[in-house]
C-alpha positions in Angstrom: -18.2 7.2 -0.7 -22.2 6.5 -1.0 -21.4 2.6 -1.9 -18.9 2.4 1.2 -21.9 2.7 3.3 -24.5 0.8 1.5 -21.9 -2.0 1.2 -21.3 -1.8 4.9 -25.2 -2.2 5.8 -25.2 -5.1 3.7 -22.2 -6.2 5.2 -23.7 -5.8 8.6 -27.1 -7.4 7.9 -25.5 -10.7 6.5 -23.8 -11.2 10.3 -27.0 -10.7 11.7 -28.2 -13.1 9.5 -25.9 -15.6 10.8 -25.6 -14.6 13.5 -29.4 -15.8 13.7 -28.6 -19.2 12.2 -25.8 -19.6 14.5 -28.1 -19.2 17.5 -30.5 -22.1 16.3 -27.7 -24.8 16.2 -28.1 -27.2 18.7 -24.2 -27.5 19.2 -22.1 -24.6 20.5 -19.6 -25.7 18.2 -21.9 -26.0 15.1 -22.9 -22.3 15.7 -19.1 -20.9 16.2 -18.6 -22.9 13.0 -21.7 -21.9 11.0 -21.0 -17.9 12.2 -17.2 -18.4 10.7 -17.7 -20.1 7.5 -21.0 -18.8 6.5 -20.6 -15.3 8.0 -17.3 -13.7 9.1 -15.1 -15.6 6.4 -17.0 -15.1 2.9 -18.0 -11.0 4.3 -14.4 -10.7 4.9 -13.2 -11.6 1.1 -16.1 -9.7 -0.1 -15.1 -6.7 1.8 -11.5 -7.3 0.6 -12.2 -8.2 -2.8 -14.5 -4.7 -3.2 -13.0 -2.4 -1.4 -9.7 -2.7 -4.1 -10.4 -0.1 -5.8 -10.8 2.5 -2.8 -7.1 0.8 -1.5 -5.8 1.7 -4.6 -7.1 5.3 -4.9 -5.8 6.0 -1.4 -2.3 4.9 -2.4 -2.4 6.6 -5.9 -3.4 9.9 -3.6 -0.7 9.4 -0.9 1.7 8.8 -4.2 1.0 11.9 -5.6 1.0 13.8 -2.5 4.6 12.3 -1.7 5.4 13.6 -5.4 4.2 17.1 -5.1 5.5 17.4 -1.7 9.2 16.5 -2.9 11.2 19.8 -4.0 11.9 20.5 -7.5 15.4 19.3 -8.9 17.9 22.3 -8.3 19.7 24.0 -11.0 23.5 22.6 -9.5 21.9 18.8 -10.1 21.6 19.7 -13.5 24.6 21.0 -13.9 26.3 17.6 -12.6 24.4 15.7 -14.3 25.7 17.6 -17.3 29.4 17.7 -16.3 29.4 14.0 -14.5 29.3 11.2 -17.7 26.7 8.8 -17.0 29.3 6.1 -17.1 31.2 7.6 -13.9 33.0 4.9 -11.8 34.6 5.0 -8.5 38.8 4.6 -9.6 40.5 4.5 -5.6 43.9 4.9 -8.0 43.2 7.1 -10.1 42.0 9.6 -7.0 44.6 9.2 -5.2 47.1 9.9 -7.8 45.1 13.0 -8.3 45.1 14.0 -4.9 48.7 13.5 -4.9 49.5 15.6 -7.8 48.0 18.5 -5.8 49.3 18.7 -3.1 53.0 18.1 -5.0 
């Protein structure tokens, strides 16, 4: 968490910095330009590019906290999954001639 905020001072100190050069253009237009491409667009890829890793703790932490949140399996879905073949296909025939022969 210590490099978050050391990388958000430096973060902070380039804008000023152009912000600074942007004020000495002559052109209003030049400066707008020179704050975009010189300051807001490369400190927003270097914010993206190195704050990757912290994205992908926070999803591997809202993954497992999904994951331990879930229930546990119950003993009946085992016992399905035991007496149900893994090759089970829906047969509209075959279950209403089933169906039929019970209530005959």
């Amino acid at each position: 968490m210590r490099h978050n905020a050391a990388m958000y001072v430096i973060a902070i100190a380039w804008l000023y910095v152009t912000l600074l050069m942007a004020a000495t253009e002559t052109n209003i237009t030049a400066a707008i330009l020179t704050f975009v491409l010189y300051g807001l667009a490369p400190l927003s890829l270097f914010l993206w590019l190195f704050g990757t890793p912290e994205r992908r703790r926070r999803i591997a932490a809202r993954e497992r906290a999904a994951n331990d949140a879930r229930p546990p399996d119950s003993v009946a879905d085992e016992v399905v999954d035991q007496m149900v073949p893994g090759d089970d296909r829906a047969d509209a025939k075959q279950d209403q001639h089933d169906l039929g022969d019970r209530r005959a």
